[in-house]
N, C-alpha and C positions, 0 to 999 in steps of 0.2 A: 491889754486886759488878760487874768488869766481868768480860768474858770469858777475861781472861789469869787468870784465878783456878786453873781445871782445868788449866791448861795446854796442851799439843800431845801427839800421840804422829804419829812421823813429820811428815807433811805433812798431819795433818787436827789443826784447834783441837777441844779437849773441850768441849763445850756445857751438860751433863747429865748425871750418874750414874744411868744405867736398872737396872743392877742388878750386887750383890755376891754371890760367895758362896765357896765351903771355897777354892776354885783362883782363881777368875778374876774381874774383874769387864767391865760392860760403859756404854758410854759412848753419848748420844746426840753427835753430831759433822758439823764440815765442813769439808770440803778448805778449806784458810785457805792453803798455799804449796804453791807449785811442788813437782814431786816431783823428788827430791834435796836436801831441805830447805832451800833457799832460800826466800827471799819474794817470793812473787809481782811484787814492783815497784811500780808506781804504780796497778798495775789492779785492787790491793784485793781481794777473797776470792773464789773461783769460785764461779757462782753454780749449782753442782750439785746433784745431793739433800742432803738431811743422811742420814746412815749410821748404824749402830750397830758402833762398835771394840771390841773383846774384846782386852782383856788382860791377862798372869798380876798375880795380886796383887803388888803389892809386897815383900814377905818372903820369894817363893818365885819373885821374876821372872829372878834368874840361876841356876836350878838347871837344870840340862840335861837333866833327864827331864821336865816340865814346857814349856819350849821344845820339847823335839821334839812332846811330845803334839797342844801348838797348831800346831804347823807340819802334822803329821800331818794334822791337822784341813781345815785350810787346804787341803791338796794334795789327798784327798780329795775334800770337797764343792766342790772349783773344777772336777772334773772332771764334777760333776751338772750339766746342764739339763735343769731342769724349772720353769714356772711356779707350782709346788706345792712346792719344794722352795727356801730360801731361801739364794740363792747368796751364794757370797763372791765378792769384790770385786777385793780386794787384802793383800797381808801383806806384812810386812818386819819390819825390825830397828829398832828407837828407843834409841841407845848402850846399844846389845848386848843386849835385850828384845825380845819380840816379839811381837808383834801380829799380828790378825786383822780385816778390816774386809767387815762384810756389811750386804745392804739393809738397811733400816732397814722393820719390819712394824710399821705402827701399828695394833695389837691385842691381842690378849690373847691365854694359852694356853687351849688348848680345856678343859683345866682348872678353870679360871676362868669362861670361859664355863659352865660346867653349873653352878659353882653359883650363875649367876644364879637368883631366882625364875622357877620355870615352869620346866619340861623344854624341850627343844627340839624342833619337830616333827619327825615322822619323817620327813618327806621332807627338811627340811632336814640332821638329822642324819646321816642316810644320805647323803646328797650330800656333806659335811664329809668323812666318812671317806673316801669313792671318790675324792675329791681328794688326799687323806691317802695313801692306794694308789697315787695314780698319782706323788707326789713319791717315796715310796719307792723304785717300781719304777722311776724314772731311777735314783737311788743304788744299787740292786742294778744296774746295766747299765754303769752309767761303765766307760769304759777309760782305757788311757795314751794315751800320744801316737803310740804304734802300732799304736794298735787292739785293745790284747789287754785283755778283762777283769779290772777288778780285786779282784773278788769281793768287795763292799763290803756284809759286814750288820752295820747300825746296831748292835743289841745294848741297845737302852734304849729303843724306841718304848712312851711312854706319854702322857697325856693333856697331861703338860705338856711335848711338845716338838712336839708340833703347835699350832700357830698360827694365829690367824682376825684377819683385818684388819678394817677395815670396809670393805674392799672384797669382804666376803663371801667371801675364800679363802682355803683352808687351805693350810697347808706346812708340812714335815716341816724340822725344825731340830734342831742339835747334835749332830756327828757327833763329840763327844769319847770315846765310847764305842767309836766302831766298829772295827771289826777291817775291812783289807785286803789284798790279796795282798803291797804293798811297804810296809806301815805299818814305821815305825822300831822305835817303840812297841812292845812286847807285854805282853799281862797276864799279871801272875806267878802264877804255880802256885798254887792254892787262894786265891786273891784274888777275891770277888762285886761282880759290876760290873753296875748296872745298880739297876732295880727290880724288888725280885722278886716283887710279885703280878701283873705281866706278864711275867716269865718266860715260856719256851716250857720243855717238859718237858724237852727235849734241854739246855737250857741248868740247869736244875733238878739233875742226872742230873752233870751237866762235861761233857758230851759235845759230840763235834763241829759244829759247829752249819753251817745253810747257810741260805739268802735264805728259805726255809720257817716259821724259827725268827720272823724278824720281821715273817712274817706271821698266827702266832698269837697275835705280842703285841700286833697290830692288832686281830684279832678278837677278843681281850678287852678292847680299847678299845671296839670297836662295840657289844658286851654291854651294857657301863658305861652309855656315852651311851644307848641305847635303853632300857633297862633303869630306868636312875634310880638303878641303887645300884651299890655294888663287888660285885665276882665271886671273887675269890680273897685277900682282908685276910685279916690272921692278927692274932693279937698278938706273934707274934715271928718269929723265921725260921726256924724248926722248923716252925710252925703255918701257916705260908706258903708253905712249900713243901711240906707234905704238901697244902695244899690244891687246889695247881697241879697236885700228880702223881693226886689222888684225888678232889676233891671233884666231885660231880656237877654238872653242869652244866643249871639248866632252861633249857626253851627258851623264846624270847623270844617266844610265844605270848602265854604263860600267865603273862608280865612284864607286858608295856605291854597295852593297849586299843587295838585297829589294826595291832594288824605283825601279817602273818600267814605262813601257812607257806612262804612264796615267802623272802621274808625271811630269817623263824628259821632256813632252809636255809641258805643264802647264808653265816651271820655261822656258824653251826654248826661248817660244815665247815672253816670259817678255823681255827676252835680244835676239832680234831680233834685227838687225842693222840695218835694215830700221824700221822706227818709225811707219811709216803707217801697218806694221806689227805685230806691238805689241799688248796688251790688252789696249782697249780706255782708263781705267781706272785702279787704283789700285783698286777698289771694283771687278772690272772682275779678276784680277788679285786673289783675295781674295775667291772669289766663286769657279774659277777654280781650286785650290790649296784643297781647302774645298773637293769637285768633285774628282777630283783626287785623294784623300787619302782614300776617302770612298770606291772608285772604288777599290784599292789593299788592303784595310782594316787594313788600318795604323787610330792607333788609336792615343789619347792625353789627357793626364792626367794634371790638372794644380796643382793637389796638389804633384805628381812627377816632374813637373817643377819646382815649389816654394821649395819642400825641397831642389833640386839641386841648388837653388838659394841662400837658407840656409846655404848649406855646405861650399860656397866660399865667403859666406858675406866678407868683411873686417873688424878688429874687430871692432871699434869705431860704425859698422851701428850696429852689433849683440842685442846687449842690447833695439832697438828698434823691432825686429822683433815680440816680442810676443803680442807685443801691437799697432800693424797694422788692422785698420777697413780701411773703405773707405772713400777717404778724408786724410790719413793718419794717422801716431801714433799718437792718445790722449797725452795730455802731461799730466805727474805724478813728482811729487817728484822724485822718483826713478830715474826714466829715466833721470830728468836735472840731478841729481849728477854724476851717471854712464858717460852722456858726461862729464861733467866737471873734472873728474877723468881720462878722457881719452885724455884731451885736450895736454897732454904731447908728444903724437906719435906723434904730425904733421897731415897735411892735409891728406887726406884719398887717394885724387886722385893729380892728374897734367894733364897739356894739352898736345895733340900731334901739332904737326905742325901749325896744320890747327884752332887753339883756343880754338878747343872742349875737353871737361874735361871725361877724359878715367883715371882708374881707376889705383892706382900703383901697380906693382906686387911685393911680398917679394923676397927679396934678398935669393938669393942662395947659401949655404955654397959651 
Protein backbone atom coordinates (compact mmCIF):
# COMPACT_ATOMS: atom_id res chain seq x y z
CA UNK A 1 0.00 0.00 0.00
CA UNK A 2 1.30 3.44 -0.63
CA UNK A 3 0.02 6.27 1.20
CA UNK A 4 -2.60 7.72 -1.38
CA UNK A 5 -4.57 4.73 -0.28
CA UNK A 6 -6.64 6.81 2.83
CA UNK A 7 -6.49 9.58 0.86
CA UNK A 8 -6.29 13.54 2.03
CA UNK A 9 -8.92 15.35 4.08
CA UNK A 10 -8.17 19.05 3.28
CA UNK A 11 -4.48 19.71 3.25
CA UNK A 12 -3.28 16.90 5.58
CA UNK A 13 -2.62 13.09 3.82
CA UNK A 14 -4.41 10.15 6.05
CA UNK A 15 -1.69 7.99 7.31
CA UNK A 16 -3.67 5.46 9.74
CA UNK A 17 -7.32 4.90 10.96
CA UNK A 18 -6.85 5.36 14.92
CA UNK A 19 -10.29 5.07 15.48
CA UNK A 20 -14.04 4.52 14.42
CA UNK A 21 -17.18 4.82 16.05
CA UNK A 22 -21.46 5.61 16.06
CA UNK A 23 -20.57 9.49 14.42
CA UNK A 24 -16.99 10.07 13.60
CA UNK A 25 -13.89 8.53 12.94
CA UNK A 26 -10.45 9.63 13.58
CA UNK A 27 -7.22 9.50 11.41
CA UNK A 28 -3.58 9.49 12.33
CA UNK A 29 -2.26 12.27 9.55
CA UNK A 30 0.25 15.00 8.02
CA UNK A 31 0.09 18.24 6.43
CA UNK A 32 1.15 16.75 2.82
CA UNK A 33 -0.09 20.47 0.86
CA UNK A 34 -0.17 23.85 1.30
CA UNK A 35 -3.38 25.11 2.86
CA UNK A 36 -5.95 25.97 0.25
CA UNK A 37 -5.34 22.67 -1.15
CA UNK A 38 -2.83 22.91 -3.33
CA UNK A 39 0.48 21.00 -3.51
CA UNK A 40 3.12 22.00 -1.79
CA UNK A 41 5.45 22.21 -5.07
CA UNK A 42 8.72 20.81 -5.35
CA UNK A 43 9.33 20.96 -1.53
CA UNK A 44 7.51 17.70 -0.83
CA UNK A 45 5.50 17.25 2.55
CA UNK A 46 6.00 19.53 5.68
CA UNK A 47 7.92 18.15 7.83
CA UNK A 48 5.41 19.11 11.01
CA UNK A 49 4.06 16.76 13.73
CA UNK A 50 1.73 13.99 12.49
CA UNK A 51 -1.87 15.07 13.97
CA UNK A 52 -5.01 13.23 14.68
CA UNK A 53 -8.17 14.41 12.07
CA UNK A 54 -11.68 13.74 13.19
CA UNK A 55 -14.17 13.30 10.75
CA UNK A 56 -17.89 12.70 10.43
CA UNK A 57 -18.41 9.25 9.03
CA UNK A 58 -19.06 8.85 5.79
CA UNK A 59 -22.95 8.17 5.64
CA UNK A 60 -23.78 10.97 7.87
CA UNK A 61 -20.72 13.55 6.69
CA UNK A 62 -23.38 15.94 4.76
CA UNK A 63 -26.13 16.00 7.40
CA UNK A 64 -26.01 19.40 8.93
CA UNK A 65 -26.64 18.55 12.54
CA UNK A 66 -23.59 16.61 12.58
CA UNK A 67 -21.45 19.36 10.90
CA UNK A 68 -22.44 21.87 13.23
CA UNK A 69 -21.91 19.38 16.26
CA UNK A 70 -17.95 19.12 14.99
CA UNK A 71 -17.73 22.67 14.25
CA UNK A 72 -19.20 23.23 17.71
CA UNK A 73 -16.62 21.26 18.87
CA UNK A 74 -13.82 22.79 17.02
CA UNK A 75 -14.84 26.40 18.32
CA UNK A 76 -15.08 25.45 21.64
CA UNK A 77 -11.93 23.60 22.50
CA UNK A 78 -9.94 26.10 20.21
CA UNK A 79 -10.79 28.51 22.82
CA UNK A 80 -9.11 26.14 25.77
CA UNK A 81 -5.34 26.61 26.75
CA UNK A 82 -4.21 24.26 28.63
CA UNK A 83 -1.33 21.83 28.51
CA UNK A 84 -3.86 19.27 30.03
CA UNK A 85 -6.44 19.74 27.73
CA UNK A 86 -5.77 18.49 23.99
CA UNK A 87 -6.04 21.38 21.76
CA UNK A 88 -7.32 21.61 18.27
CA UNK A 89 -5.41 22.83 15.64
CA UNK A 90 -7.30 23.54 12.73
CA UNK A 91 -10.85 22.80 10.90
CA UNK A 92 -12.40 23.28 7.80
CA UNK A 93 -14.38 22.12 4.97
CA UNK A 94 -13.01 18.99 2.52
CA UNK A 95 -15.90 19.47 -0.49
CA UNK A 96 -18.41 20.34 1.78
CA UNK A 97 -17.39 17.88 5.04
CA UNK A 98 -15.95 18.84 7.84
CA UNK A 99 -13.25 18.17 9.82
CA UNK A 100 -11.44 18.72 12.95
CA UNK A 101 -7.64 18.38 13.45
CA UNK A 102 -5.93 17.99 16.91
CA UNK A 103 -2.46 17.06 18.45
CA UNK A 104 -1.93 13.95 18.00
CA UNK A 105 -1.53 12.10 22.15
CA UNK A 106 0.50 9.14 21.75
CA UNK A 107 -1.33 7.17 24.72
CA UNK A 108 -4.02 5.66 25.92
CA UNK A 109 -7.19 6.57 27.77
CA UNK A 110 -7.01 6.48 31.44
CA UNK A 111 -9.42 3.82 30.86
CA UNK A 112 -7.24 1.57 29.55
CA UNK A 113 -4.66 2.45 31.43
CA UNK A 114 -6.33 0.99 34.79
CA UNK A 115 -6.97 -2.01 33.34
CA UNK A 116 -3.42 -2.64 32.97
CA UNK A 117 -2.13 -5.23 35.68
CA UNK A 118 -1.45 -3.59 39.02
CA UNK A 119 -3.30 -0.49 40.22
CA UNK A 120 -1.68 2.51 39.80
CA UNK A 121 0.16 4.21 42.66
CA UNK A 122 -1.54 6.71 44.52
CA UNK A 123 0.57 9.30 44.10
CA UNK A 124 0.76 8.79 40.56
CA UNK A 125 -2.88 8.43 40.27
CA UNK A 126 -3.70 11.31 42.19
CA UNK A 127 -1.38 13.41 40.09
CA UNK A 128 -3.26 12.06 36.71
CA UNK A 129 -6.45 13.34 37.96
CA UNK A 130 -5.05 16.98 39.30
CA UNK A 131 -3.87 17.24 35.90
CA UNK A 132 -7.26 16.04 34.59
CA UNK A 133 -8.56 19.21 36.92
CA UNK A 134 -6.56 21.67 35.78
CA UNK A 135 -7.44 20.84 31.67
CA UNK A 136 -10.83 21.06 32.76
CA UNK A 137 -10.68 24.04 34.56
CA UNK A 138 -9.07 25.95 31.38
CA UNK A 139 -12.33 24.51 29.46
CA UNK A 140 -14.67 25.89 32.12
CA UNK A 141 -12.75 29.53 31.71
CA UNK A 142 -12.38 29.90 27.89
CA UNK A 143 -13.88 32.94 26.52
CA UNK A 144 -14.62 34.55 23.15
CA UNK A 145 -12.72 36.85 21.35
CA UNK A 146 -14.03 39.45 23.81
CA UNK A 147 -13.30 38.25 26.73
CA UNK A 148 -16.66 37.14 27.91
CA UNK A 149 -17.19 33.57 29.36
CA UNK A 150 -18.41 30.91 27.47
CA UNK A 151 -19.65 28.72 30.14
CA UNK A 152 -18.30 25.51 28.77
CA UNK A 153 -19.30 22.22 30.85
CA UNK A 154 -17.98 19.23 29.32
CA UNK A 155 -20.93 17.01 30.24
CA UNK A 156 -19.23 13.36 29.70
CA UNK A 157 -15.90 13.57 31.87
CA UNK A 158 -15.14 9.98 32.40
CA UNK A 159 -12.28 7.67 32.37
CA UNK A 160 -12.14 7.34 28.60
CA UNK A 161 -11.78 11.03 27.64
CA UNK A 162 -8.90 11.69 29.66
CA UNK A 163 -5.77 10.80 28.25
CA UNK A 164 -2.03 9.79 29.28
CA UNK A 165 0.83 9.99 26.81
CA UNK A 166 3.99 8.59 27.63
CA UNK A 167 4.99 11.72 28.29
CA UNK A 168 3.36 11.05 31.61
CA UNK A 169 0.22 13.71 31.08
CA UNK A 170 -2.99 13.73 31.31
CA UNK A 171 -5.61 15.77 29.11
CA UNK A 172 -9.05 16.26 29.06
CA UNK A 173 -10.41 15.39 25.54
CA UNK A 174 -13.79 15.48 23.33
CA UNK A 175 -15.81 18.27 23.90
CA UNK A 176 -18.57 16.53 21.59
CA UNK A 177 -20.74 16.64 24.39
CA UNK A 178 -20.37 19.87 25.86
CA UNK A 179 -22.87 22.58 26.24
CA UNK A 180 -21.69 26.43 25.80
CA UNK A 181 -23.05 29.81 25.94
CA UNK A 182 -22.95 30.15 21.81
CA UNK A 183 -22.96 26.39 20.91
CA UNK A 184 -25.21 25.98 17.71
CA UNK A 185 -25.99 22.70 18.73
CA UNK A 186 -28.54 21.90 21.63
CA UNK A 187 -29.61 18.67 23.10
CA UNK A 188 -33.22 17.83 22.58
CA UNK A 189 -35.57 17.53 25.31
CA UNK A 190 -35.32 14.17 27.11
CA UNK A 191 -32.39 13.12 25.03
CA UNK A 192 -29.16 11.31 27.78
CA UNK A 193 -26.01 12.44 26.64
CA UNK A 194 -23.23 11.32 28.16
CA UNK A 195 -22.38 8.40 30.71
CA UNK A 196 -24.42 7.87 33.29
CA UNK A 197 -22.62 6.16 36.01
CA UNK A 198 -20.60 9.55 35.97
CA UNK A 199 -23.43 11.55 35.90
CA UNK A 200 -23.61 14.40 38.47
CA UNK A 201 -26.99 14.22 40.35
CA UNK A 202 -28.19 17.52 38.80
CA UNK A 203 -27.54 16.03 35.56
CA UNK A 204 -29.47 12.51 36.92
CA UNK A 205 -32.51 14.87 38.01
CA UNK A 206 -32.54 17.09 34.00
CA UNK A 207 -31.62 19.81 35.85
CA UNK A 208 -29.48 22.79 35.21
CA UNK A 209 -26.33 22.00 35.26
CA UNK A 210 -23.03 24.46 35.82
CA UNK A 211 -18.95 23.82 35.96
CA UNK A 212 -19.85 21.81 39.57
CA UNK A 213 -21.71 19.10 37.65
CA UNK A 214 -18.26 18.05 35.97
CA UNK A 215 -16.65 18.23 38.82
CA UNK A 216 -18.38 15.49 40.34
CA UNK A 217 -18.02 13.41 37.53
CA UNK A 218 -14.20 13.92 38.07
CA UNK A 219 -14.58 12.80 41.43
CA UNK A 220 -16.20 9.69 40.60
CA UNK A 221 -13.34 9.19 38.24
CA UNK A 222 -10.89 9.67 41.24
CA UNK A 223 -13.02 7.04 43.40
CA UNK A 224 -12.59 4.51 40.30
CA UNK A 225 -8.86 4.99 39.77
CA UNK A 226 -8.05 4.88 43.55
CA UNK A 227 -10.61 2.59 44.50
CA UNK A 228 -9.90 -0.33 41.93
CA UNK A 229 -13.53 -0.73 41.07
CA UNK A 230 -16.58 1.14 39.63
CA UNK A 231 -18.74 3.34 42.06
CA UNK A 232 -21.97 3.78 40.48
CA UNK A 233 -22.65 0.54 37.48
CA UNK A 234 -26.03 -0.47 37.22
CA UNK A 235 -27.35 -2.95 34.94
CA UNK A 236 -29.48 -0.72 33.18
CA UNK A 237 -30.39 3.06 33.43
CA UNK A 238 -32.87 2.81 36.02
CA UNK A 239 -30.39 0.95 38.22
CA UNK A 240 -27.73 3.59 37.39
CA UNK A 241 -29.28 6.39 38.12
CA UNK A 242 -30.87 5.39 41.34
CA UNK A 243 -27.34 4.51 42.16
CA UNK A 244 -25.93 8.19 41.34
CA UNK A 245 -28.86 9.73 43.24
CA UNK A 246 -28.66 7.07 46.39
CA UNK A 247 -26.19 4.70 46.74
CA UNK A 248 -23.76 5.25 49.50
CA UNK A 249 -20.75 6.31 48.92
CA UNK A 250 -17.52 4.51 51.15
CA UNK A 251 -14.87 6.37 51.65
CA UNK A 252 -11.62 5.70 49.98
CA UNK A 253 -10.22 4.77 53.41
CA UNK A 254 -11.47 1.73 53.88
CA UNK A 255 -11.01 0.99 49.78
CA UNK A 256 -7.21 1.10 49.07
CA UNK A 257 -4.34 0.36 51.78
CA UNK A 258 -2.50 4.06 51.95
CA UNK A 259 -5.02 6.88 51.11
CA UNK A 260 -5.88 8.24 54.06
CA UNK A 261 -8.17 10.85 55.48
CA UNK A 262 -6.45 13.93 53.90
CA UNK A 263 -7.35 12.20 50.61
CA UNK A 264 -10.66 10.41 51.20
CA UNK A 265 -11.54 14.14 52.03
CA UNK A 266 -10.34 15.75 49.12
CA UNK A 267 -11.99 13.24 46.22
CA UNK A 268 -15.29 13.17 48.93
CA UNK A 269 -16.23 16.43 48.78
CA UNK A 270 -15.86 16.42 44.80
CA UNK A 271 -18.81 13.88 44.81
CA UNK A 272 -20.93 15.59 47.31
CA UNK A 273 -24.46 15.54 46.21
CA UNK A 274 -25.39 18.59 47.02
CA UNK A 275 -23.46 20.96 44.69
CA UNK A 276 -23.27 23.81 46.90
CA UNK A 277 -21.07 21.37 48.68
CA UNK A 278 -18.50 20.68 46.35
CA UNK A 279 -15.25 22.32 45.43
CA UNK A 280 -16.33 25.74 43.47
CA UNK A 281 -13.95 24.71 40.85
CA UNK A 282 -11.93 21.94 39.26
CA UNK A 283 -8.70 24.05 39.96
CA UNK A 284 -9.91 23.70 44.05
CA UNK A 285 -10.48 20.38 43.20
CA UNK A 286 -6.80 20.22 41.70
CA UNK A 287 -4.94 21.98 44.62
CA UNK A 288 -6.78 19.92 47.09
CA UNK A 289 -5.76 16.68 45.73
CA UNK A 290 -2.14 18.23 45.27
CA UNK A 291 -2.45 19.06 49.40
CA UNK A 292 -3.57 16.04 50.14
CA UNK A 293 -0.97 13.71 48.76
CA UNK A 294 1.77 15.92 50.18
CA UNK A 295 0.11 15.62 53.46
CA UNK A 296 0.44 11.44 53.40
CA UNK A 297 3.44 11.72 51.23
CA UNK A 298 2.22 10.02 48.22
CA UNK A 299 4.59 10.90 45.66
CA UNK A 300 4.31 10.98 41.42
CA UNK A 301 6.59 10.10 39.04
CA UNK A 302 5.60 10.91 35.12
CA UNK A 303 8.44 9.19 33.75
CA UNK A 304 6.81 5.84 35.78
CA UNK A 305 3.42 6.96 34.45
CA UNK A 306 4.71 7.18 30.68
CA UNK A 307 6.64 3.88 30.83
CA UNK A 308 3.31 2.33 32.20
CA UNK A 309 1.72 4.03 29.31
CA UNK A 310 4.45 2.53 27.15
CA UNK A 311 3.91 -1.06 28.16
CA UNK A 312 -0.01 -0.96 27.05
CA UNK A 313 0.56 1.23 24.04
CA UNK A 314 -1.55 -0.55 21.10
CA UNK A 315 0.97 -1.59 18.57
CA UNK A 316 0.17 0.55 15.40
CA UNK A 317 0.86 3.91 18.26
CA UNK A 318 4.25 2.07 19.47
CA UNK A 319 6.60 2.96 16.54
CA UNK A 320 5.67 6.71 17.28
CA UNK A 321 6.53 6.89 20.98
CA UNK A 322 10.33 7.35 20.59
CA UNK A 323 9.85 10.33 18.63
CA UNK A 324 7.29 12.32 20.92
CA UNK A 325 8.45 16.08 21.68
CA UNK A 326 5.72 18.53 22.41
CA UNK A 327 3.35 19.28 19.99
CA UNK A 328 3.72 15.73 19.07
CA UNK A 329 5.64 13.03 17.03
CA UNK A 330 7.93 14.82 14.40
CA UNK A 331 7.20 13.17 11.22
CA UNK A 332 10.18 11.01 9.56
CA UNK A 333 10.31 8.68 6.90
CA UNK A 334 10.56 5.94 9.23
CA UNK A 335 7.62 6.54 11.01
CA UNK A 336 5.04 7.21 7.71
CA UNK A 337 6.20 3.64 6.51
CA UNK A 338 5.99 1.78 10.06
CA UNK A 339 2.08 3.21 9.74
CA UNK A 340 1.66 2.27 6.58
CA UNK A 341 2.94 -1.23 7.09
CA UNK A 342 0.57 -1.44 10.02
CA UNK A 343 -2.36 -0.07 8.25
CA UNK A 344 -3.29 -3.89 7.84
CA UNK A 345 -4.68 -4.46 11.68
CA UNK A 346 -7.53 -2.06 11.35
CA UNK A 347 -8.44 0.68 13.43
CA UNK A 348 -6.58 0.83 16.67
CA UNK A 349 -9.84 1.96 18.74
CA UNK A 350 -13.93 1.80 18.31
CA UNK A 351 -16.55 3.85 20.19
CA UNK A 352 -18.59 3.05 23.22
CA UNK A 353 -22.19 3.90 23.37
CA UNK A 354 -21.98 7.18 24.00
CA UNK A 355 -19.52 8.25 20.50
CA UNK A 356 -16.59 8.48 22.35
CA UNK A 357 -13.47 6.54 20.78
CA UNK A 358 -12.06 4.09 23.87
CA UNK A 359 -9.45 2.08 22.89
CA UNK A 360 -9.84 -2.00 21.65
CA UNK A 361 -8.79 -4.52 23.96
CA UNK A 362 -6.91 -7.86 22.30
CA UNK A 363 -8.82 -10.76 22.11
CA UNK A 364 -8.46 -13.30 24.58
CA UNK A 365 -7.43 -16.86 23.83
Amino acid sequence: MDSSDLGAVGPYELLLQLARGGSAEVFIARRARAAGGGDAGGAGPERGPLVAVKRIRADLRYESSYACMLFDEAAIASRVASPHFVPVLDYGLDEGAPYIVMELVVGVTLKHLTRAPGALGVGDAIELIAQAAEGLHAAHEARDSSGELLQVIHRDISPSNILVGVDGRASICDLGLAYALRRTTRTKTGMVKGKLSYFSPEQANARPLDRRSDVFSLGVVAWEVLAGRRLFAGGNMVSTLHAVLEREVPPLSSEREGVGQAVTAAVARAIERDRDARWLTAADFARALRAAAGEEGHSASRDAIGARVAEVLPPPLRPLAPYCVSGGPCVTEEIVAALQSMRAAGPVGEAESGGLLEQRQPSRG
